[in-house]
C-alpha positions as CSV (number, residue, x, y, z in Angstrom):
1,X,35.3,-48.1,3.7
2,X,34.0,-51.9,4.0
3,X,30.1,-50.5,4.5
4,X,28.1,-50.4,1.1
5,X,26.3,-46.8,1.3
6,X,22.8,-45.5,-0.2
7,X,23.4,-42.7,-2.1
8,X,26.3,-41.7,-4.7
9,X,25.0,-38.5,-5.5
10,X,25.9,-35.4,-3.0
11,X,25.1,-31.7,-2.4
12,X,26.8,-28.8,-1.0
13,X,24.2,-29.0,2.1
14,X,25.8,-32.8,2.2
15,X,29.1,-32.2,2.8
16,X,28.1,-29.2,5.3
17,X,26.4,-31.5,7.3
18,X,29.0,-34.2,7.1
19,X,31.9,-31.6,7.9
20,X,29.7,-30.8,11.5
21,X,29.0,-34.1,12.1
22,X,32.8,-35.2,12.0
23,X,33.9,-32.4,13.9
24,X,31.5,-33.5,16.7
25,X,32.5,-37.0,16.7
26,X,36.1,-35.9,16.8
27,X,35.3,-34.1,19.8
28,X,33.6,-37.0,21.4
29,X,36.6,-38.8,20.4
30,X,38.6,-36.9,22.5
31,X,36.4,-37.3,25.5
32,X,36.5,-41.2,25.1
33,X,40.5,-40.6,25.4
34,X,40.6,-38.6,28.3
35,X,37.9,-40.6,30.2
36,X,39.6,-44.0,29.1
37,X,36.5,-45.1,27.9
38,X,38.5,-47.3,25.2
39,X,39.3,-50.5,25.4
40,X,42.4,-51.6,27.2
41,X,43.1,-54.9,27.2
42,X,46.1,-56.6,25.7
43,X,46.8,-56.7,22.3
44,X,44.4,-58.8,19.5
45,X,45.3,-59.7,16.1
46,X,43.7,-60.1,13.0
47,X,43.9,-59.4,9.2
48,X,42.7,-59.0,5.7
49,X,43.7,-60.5,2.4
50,X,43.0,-59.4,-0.5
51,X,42.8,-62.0,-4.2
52,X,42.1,-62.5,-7.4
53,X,39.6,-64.2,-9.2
54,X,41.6,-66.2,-12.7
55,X,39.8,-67.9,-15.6
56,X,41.0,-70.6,-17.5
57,X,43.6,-68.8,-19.0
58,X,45.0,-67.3,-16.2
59,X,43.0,-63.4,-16.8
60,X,41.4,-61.6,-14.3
61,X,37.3,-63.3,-14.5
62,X,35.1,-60.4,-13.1
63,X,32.6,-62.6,-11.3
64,X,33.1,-61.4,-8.1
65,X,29.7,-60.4,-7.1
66,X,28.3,-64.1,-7.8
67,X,31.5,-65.9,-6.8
68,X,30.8,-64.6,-3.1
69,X,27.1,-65.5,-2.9
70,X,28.2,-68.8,-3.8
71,X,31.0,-68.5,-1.1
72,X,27.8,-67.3,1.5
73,X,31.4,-66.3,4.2
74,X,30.7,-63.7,6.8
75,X,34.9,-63.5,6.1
76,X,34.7,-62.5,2.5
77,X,34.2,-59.2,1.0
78,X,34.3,-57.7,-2.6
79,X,37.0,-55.5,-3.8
80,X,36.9,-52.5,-6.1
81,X,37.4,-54.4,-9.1
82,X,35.5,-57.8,-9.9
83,X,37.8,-59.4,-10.1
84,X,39.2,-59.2,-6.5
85,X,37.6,-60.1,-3.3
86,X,39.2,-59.8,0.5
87,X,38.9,-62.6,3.3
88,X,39.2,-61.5,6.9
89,X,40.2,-63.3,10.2
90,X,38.4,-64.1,13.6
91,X,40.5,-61.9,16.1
92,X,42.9,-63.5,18.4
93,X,44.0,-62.3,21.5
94,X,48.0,-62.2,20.7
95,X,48.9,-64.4,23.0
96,X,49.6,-68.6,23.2
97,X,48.9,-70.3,20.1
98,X,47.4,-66.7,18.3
99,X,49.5,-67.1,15.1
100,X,49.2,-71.1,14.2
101,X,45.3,-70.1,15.0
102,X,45.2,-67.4,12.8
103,X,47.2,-69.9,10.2
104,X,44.5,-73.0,10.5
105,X,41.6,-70.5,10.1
106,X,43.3,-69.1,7.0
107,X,43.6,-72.9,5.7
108,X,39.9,-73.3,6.1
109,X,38.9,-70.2,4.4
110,X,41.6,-70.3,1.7
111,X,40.1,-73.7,0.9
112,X,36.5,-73.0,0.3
113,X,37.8,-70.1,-1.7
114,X,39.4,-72.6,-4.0
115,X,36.2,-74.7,-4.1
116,X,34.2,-72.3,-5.2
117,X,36.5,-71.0,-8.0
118,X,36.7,-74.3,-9.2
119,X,32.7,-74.4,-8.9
120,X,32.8,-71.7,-11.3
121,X,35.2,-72.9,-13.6
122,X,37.8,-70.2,-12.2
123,X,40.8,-70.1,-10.0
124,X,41.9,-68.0,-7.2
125,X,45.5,-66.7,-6.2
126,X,47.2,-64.8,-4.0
127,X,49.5,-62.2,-5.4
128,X,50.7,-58.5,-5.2
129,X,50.1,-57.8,-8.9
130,X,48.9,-60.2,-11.1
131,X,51.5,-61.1,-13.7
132,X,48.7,-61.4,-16.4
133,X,46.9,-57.8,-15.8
134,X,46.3,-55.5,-18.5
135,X,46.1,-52.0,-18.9
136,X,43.1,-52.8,-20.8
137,X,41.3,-55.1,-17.6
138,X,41.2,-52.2,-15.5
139,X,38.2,-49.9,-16.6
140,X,35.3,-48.8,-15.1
141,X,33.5,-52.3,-16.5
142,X,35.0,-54.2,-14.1
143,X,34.1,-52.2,-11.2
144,X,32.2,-53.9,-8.3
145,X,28.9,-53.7,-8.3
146,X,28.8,-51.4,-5.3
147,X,27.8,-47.4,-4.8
148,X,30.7,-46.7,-2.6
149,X,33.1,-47.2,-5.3
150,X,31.3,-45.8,-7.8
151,X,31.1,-42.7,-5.3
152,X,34.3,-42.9,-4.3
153,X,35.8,-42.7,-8.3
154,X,33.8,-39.5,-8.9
155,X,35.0,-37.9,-5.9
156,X,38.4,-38.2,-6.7
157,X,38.2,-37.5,-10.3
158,X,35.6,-34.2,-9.3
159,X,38.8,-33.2,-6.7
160,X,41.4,-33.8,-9.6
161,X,39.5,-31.1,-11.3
162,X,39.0,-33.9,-14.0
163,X,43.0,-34.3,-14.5
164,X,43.5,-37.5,-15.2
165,X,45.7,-39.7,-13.2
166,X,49.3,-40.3,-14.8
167,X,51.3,-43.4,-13.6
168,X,55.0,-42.9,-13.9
169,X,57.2,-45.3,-12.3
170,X,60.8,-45.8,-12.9
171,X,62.4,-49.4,-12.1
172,X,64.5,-51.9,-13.7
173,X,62.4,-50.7,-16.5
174,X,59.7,-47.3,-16.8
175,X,55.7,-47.8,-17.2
176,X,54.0,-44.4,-18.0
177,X,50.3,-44.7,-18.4
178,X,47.2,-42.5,-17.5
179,X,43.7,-43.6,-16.1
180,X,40.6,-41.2,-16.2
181,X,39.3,-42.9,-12.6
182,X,40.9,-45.2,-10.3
183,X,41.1,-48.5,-11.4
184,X,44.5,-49.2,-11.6
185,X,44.0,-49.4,-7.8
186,X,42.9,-52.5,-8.4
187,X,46.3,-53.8,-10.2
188,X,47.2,-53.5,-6.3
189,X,46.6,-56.3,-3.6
190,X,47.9,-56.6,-0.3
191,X,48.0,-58.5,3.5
192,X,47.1,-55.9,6.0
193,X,48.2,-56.9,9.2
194,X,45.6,-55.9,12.5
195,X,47.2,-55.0,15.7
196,X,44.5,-53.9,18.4
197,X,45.9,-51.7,21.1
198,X,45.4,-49.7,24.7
199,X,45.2,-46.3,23.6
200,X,47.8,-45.4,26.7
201,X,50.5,-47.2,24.5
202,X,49.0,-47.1,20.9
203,X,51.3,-44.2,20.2
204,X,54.4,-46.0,20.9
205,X,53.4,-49.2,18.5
206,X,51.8,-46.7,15.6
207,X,55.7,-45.8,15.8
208,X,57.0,-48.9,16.3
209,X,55.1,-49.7,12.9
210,X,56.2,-46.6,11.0
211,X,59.9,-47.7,12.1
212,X,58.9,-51.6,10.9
213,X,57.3,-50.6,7.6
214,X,60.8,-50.9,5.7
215,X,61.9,-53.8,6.9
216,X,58.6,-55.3,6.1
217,X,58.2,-54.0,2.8
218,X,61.7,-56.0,1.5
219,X,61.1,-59.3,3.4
220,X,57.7,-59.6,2.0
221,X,58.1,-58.1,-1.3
222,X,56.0,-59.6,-4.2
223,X,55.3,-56.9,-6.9
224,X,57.7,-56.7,-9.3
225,X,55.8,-56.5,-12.7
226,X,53.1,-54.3,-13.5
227,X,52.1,-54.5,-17.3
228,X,54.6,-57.1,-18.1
229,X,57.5,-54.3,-16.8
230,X,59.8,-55.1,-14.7
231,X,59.9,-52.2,-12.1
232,X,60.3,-52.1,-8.4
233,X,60.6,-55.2,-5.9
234,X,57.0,-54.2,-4.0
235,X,55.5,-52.2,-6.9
236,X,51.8,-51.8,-4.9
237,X,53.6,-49.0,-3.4
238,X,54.2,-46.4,-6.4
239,X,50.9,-48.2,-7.9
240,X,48.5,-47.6,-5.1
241,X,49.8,-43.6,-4.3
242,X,49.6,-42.8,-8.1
243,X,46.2,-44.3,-8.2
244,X,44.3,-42.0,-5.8
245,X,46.7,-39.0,-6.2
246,X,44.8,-36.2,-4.5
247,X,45.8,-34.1,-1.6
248,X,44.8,-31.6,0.9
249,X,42.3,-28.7,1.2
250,X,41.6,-25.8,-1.7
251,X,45.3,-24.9,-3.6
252,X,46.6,-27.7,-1.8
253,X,44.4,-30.8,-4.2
254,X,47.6,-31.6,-6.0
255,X,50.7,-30.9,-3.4
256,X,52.3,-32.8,-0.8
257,X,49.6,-33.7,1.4
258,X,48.5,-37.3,-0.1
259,X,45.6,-39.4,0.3
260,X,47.9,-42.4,0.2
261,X,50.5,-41.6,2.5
262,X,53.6,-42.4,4.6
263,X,52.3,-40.0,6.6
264,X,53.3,-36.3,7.8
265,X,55.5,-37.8,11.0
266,X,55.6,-39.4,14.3
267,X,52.5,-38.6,16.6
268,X,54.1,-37.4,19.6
269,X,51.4,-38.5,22.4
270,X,48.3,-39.8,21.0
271,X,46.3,-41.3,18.0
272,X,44.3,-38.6,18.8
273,X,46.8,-36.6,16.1
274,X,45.9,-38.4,13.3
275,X,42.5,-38.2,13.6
276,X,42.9,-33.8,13.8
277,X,44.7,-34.1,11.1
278,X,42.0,-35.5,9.1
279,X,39.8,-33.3,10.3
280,X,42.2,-30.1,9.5
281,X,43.7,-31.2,6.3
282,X,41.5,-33.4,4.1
283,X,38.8,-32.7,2.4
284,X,35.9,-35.0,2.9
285,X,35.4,-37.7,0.0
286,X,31.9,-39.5,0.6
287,X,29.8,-37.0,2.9
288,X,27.0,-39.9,3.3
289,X,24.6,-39.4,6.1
290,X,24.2,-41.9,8.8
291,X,21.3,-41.2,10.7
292,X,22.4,-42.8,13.9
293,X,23.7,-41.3,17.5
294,X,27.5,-40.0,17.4
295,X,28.7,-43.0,19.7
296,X,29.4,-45.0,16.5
297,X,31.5,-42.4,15.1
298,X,30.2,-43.4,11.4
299,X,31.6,-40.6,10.0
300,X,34.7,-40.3,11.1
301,X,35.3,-43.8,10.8
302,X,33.9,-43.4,6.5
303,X,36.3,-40.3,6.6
304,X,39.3,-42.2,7.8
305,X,38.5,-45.0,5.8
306,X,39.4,-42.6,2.6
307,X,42.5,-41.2,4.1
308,X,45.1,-44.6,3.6
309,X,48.2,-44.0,5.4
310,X,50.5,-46.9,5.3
311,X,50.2,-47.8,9.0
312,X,46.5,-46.4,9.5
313,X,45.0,-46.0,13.0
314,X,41.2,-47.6,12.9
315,X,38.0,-46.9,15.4
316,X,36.3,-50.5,15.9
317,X,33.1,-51.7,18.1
318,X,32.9,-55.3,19.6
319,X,29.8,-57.3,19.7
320,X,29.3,-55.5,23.2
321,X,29.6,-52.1,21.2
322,X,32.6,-51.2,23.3
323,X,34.9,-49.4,21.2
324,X,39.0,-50.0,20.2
325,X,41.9,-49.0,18.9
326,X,43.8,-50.5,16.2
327,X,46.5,-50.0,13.7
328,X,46.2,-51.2,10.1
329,X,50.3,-52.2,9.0
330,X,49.3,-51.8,4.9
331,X,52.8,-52.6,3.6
332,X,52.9,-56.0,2.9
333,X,51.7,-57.4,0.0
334,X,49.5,-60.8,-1.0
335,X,51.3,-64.0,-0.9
336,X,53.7,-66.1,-1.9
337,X,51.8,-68.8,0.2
338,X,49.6,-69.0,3.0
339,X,52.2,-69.8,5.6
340,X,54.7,-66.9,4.2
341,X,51.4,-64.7,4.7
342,X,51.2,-65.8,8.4
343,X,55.1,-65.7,8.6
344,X,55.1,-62.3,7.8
345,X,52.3,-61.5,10.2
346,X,54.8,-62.6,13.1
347,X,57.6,-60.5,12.1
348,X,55.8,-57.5,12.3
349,X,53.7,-58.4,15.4
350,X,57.3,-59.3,17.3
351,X,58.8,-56.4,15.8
352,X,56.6,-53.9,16.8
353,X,56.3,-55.6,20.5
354,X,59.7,-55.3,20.9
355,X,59.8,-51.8,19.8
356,X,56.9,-50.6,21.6
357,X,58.4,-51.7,24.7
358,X,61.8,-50.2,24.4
359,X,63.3,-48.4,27.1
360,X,64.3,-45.4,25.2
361,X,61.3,-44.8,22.2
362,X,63.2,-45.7,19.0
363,X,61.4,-43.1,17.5
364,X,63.1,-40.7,19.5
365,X,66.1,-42.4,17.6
366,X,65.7,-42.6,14.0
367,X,64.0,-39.3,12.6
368,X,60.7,-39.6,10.5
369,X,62.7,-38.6,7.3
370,X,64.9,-41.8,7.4
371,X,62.1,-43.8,8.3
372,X,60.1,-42.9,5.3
373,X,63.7,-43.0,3.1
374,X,64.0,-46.7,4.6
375,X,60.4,-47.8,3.3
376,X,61.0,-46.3,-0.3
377,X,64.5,-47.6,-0.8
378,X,62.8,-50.8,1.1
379,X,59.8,-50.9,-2.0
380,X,62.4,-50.4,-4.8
381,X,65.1,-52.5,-4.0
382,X,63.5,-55.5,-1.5
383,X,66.1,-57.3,0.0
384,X,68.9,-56.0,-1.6
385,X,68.1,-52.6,-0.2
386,X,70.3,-50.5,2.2
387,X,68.9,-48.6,5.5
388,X,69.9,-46.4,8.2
389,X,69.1,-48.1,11.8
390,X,68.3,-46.9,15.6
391,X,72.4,-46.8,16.1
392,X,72.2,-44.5,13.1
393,X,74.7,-46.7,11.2
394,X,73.6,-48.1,7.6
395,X,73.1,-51.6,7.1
396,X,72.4,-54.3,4.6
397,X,68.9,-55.0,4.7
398,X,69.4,-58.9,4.5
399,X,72.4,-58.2,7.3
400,X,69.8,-55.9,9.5
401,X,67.1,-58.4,9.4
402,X,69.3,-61.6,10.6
403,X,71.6,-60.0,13.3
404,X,69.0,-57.4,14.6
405,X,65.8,-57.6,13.8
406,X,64.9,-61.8,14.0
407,X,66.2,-61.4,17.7
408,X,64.4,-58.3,18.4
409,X,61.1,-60.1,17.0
410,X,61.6,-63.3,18.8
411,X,61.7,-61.2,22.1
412,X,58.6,-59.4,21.1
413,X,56.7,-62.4,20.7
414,X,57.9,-63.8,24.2
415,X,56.7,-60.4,25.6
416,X,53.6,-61.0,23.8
417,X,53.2,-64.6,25.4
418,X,53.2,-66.6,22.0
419,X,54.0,-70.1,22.5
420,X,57.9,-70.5,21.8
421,X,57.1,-73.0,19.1
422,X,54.3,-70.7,17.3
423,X,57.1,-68.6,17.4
424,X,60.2,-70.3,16.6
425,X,58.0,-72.0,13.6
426,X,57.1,-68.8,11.7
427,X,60.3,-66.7,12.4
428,X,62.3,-70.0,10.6
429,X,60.5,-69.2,7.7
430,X,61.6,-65.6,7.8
431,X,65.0,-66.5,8.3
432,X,65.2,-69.2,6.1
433,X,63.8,-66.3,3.5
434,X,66.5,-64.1,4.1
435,X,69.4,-66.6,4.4
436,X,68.7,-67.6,0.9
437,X,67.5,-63.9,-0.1
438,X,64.3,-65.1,-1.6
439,X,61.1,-63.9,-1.4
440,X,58.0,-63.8,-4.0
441,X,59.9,-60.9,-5.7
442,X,63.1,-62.4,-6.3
443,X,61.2,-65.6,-7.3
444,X,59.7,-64.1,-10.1
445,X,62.6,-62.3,-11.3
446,X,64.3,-65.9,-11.2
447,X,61.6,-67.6,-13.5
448,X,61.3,-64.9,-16.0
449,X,65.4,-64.7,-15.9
450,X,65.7,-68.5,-17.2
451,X,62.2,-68.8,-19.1
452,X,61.7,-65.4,-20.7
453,X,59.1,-63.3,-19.9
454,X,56.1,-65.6,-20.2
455,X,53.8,-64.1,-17.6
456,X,51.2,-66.5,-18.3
457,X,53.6,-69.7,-17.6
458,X,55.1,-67.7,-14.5
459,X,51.3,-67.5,-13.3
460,X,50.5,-71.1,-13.6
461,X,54.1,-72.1,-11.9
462,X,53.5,-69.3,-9.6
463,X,50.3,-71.1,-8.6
464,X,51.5,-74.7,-8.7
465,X,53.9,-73.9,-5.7
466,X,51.7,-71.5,-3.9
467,X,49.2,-74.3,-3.9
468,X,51.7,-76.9,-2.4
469,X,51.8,-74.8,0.5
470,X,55.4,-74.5,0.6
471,X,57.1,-71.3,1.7
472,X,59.0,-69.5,-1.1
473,X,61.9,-70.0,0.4
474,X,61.3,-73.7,-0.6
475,X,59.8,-73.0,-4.1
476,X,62.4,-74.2,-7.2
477,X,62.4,-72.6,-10.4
């Protein structure tokens, strides 16, 4: 979904063609698998992070389109609405110094980001949900500039039947709105952590990461408001699966196969399964027609791209044109602060290592149903949240985190070959986060508990101590 395409517009004959043209890659897909024409080398990490662009009074400013010309990064991207943009990393080979890399390009990138806001007479900040969003910002005027969204909003209304979408989320308190497109998409912003694979053990880590999303989702929690209502501890998650809420094939548009999706289970010997599946059970969104050989797999790579499962297997190309597989770990929100955001990268890369490499596949020990119960309860409740583990006993989540899971993601990163200290320094910060059960959740809660809810002077505080650099386990109130 990062490519810009030509046309917005499509035919019956369109979506013909695109239907054979996916179902021919998928095949060609399979021969790459069986052939081991994929690449196999030992795991790389990277990322995206998606902002927001602020003006003076701490609103969304939809200036996205000139704010990046300005910016002139081959790391920066728009986002649906204006008002957002993304920033990639370099891959790193996950090994030695890969996360304090990954950390000093970040610092680099985050910096010009600020400069040019500033340029503009703007701000940028790193956040879930913005505090100060209104219902009212997110419209089809502040959609990016670009045909693919534009597209992509049709679509889904067109598959809707024209329903409109109806947001109803119960928290500490209940928002109910409705949206005639997909805006309030936008309200959602998140760190989505890379992990490229060898597809002979990519099954075992897309587990690994389906086991890790609820874990993940309460140590990194930083949605809370939406609206000015106080609702769940990582709200993106409700927000994001109401926003695009469209299913499977004919009868099937508004049942239980979603779009935005924990997904239907564990694949049981290859990624190969989740690429069938969206092939057999979702109707194609954005039939565009690339005119180039199958061995780019453009299609199936545009279809995936509008299928977002919350650990999402991804077809890439190196500058060599050899092709990989990775997973995309969506859970995790934007911020607090640059170092949480890399902190949270090595919990889930040492988790999943760990996991990956168990004797005994821990998927084999905690069924699909509790791992999906784990990552809701996990989105509602954060770090006060209970969950059923591999032993099949229930646990604390601040409890499960310090006794089992630090350990187990300290011996993933060893297995990896990080550096001990690249280690040791960005696991502290986790642990440090759940010893005083704080993350950019709780923090907000905190500020509006003692000052009211003031979402504008939460912002700027908000932004104060993300801008120190400070963790949030560090930040005061």
């Amino acid at each position: 979904m990062g490519e810009e395409i030509d046309v917005g517009q499509f035919s019956e004959e369109d979506y013909l063609r695109f239907q054979r043209k996916l179902q021919e890659e998928n095949r060609l897909l399979h021969q790459w698998f069986s052939q081991d024409k994929m690449d196999d080398r030992k795991p790389v990490a990277g990322f995206e992070l998606e902002a927001w662009l602020l003006d003076e009074n701490y609103r969304p400013a939809p200036l996205n389109e000139a704010y990046l010309q300005k910016l002139a990064s081959p790391l920066a991207s728009p986002e649906l609405a204006s008002f957002n943009f993304e920033v990639n990393s370099t891959p790193q080979d996950l090994r030695a110094h890969a996360l304090s890399t990954l950390y000093s390009e970040l610092v680099q990138t985050w910096k010009a980001c600020q400069q040019t806001a500033q340029g503009m007479g703007c701000q940028s900040v790193m956040v879930g949900i913005l505090p100060t969003l209104q219902n009212e910002d997110l419209n089809l005027a502040n959609m990016s500039k670009m045909t693919r969204y534009r597209a992509l909003n049709r679509e889904v209304i067109r598959q809707r039947r024209g329903k409109p979408l109806v947001f109803d989320i119960n928290g500490i308190e209940h928002l109910h709105v409705t949206h005639r497109d997909v805006m309030l998409e936008a309200a959602a912003t998140s760190f989505q952590i890379h992990i490229q694979v060898a597809p002979k053990k990519a099954a075992r880590f897309y587990n690994a990461s389906i086991i890790a999303s609820g874990p993940m989702v309460a140590v990194s929690a930083n949605s809370p408001f939406l609206f000015e209502k106080n609702l769940w501890d990582e709200t993106r998650i409700p927000v994001f699966e109401q926003a695009v809420a469209v299913g499977g094939y004919g009868g099937a548009a508004f049942g239980p196969i979603k779009r935005v999706t924990f997904g239907s289970g564990y694949v049981r010997n290859s990624l190969l399964e989740c690429f069938d599946e969206n092939v057999d059970h979702y109707p194609i969104l954005l039939p565009v027609d690339y005119q180039d050989d199958d061995e780019r797999l453009h299609h199936l790579r545009l279809h995936n791209g509008t299928i977002w499962r919350w650990n999402r297997p991804l077809i890439g190309f190196d500058e060599h044109g050899q092709a990989h597989l990775r997973i995309e770990h969506r859970v995790v929100p934007a911020g607090p602060s640059l170092v949480d955001t890399i902190a949270n990268a090595a919990f889930y890369y040492g988790i999943v290592a760990a996991l990956a490499e168990e004797e005994v596949a821990p998927e084999s020990k905690l069924l699909f149903d509790k791992a999906r119960d784990n990552f809701y309860n996990a989105a509602r409740h954060g770090l006060r949240a209970n969950m059923q583990w591999l032993d099949g006993k229930q646990y604390n989540m601040r409890e499960l985190c310090l006794d089992k899971l630090l350990p187990m993601a300290k011996q993933g990163l060893d297995l990896l070959g990080i550096a001990s200290d690249d280690s040791n320094d960005y696991l502290s910060i986790i642990e440090h986060r759940l010893l005083q059960a704080t993350n950019g959740a709780t923090w907000q809660r905190h500020f509006i508990d003692k000052y009211g809810k003031d979402m504008t002077l939460m912002l700027k505080a908000y932004m104060e101590r993300q801008n120190s650099g400070e963790p949030v386990h560090e930040w005061t109130i």
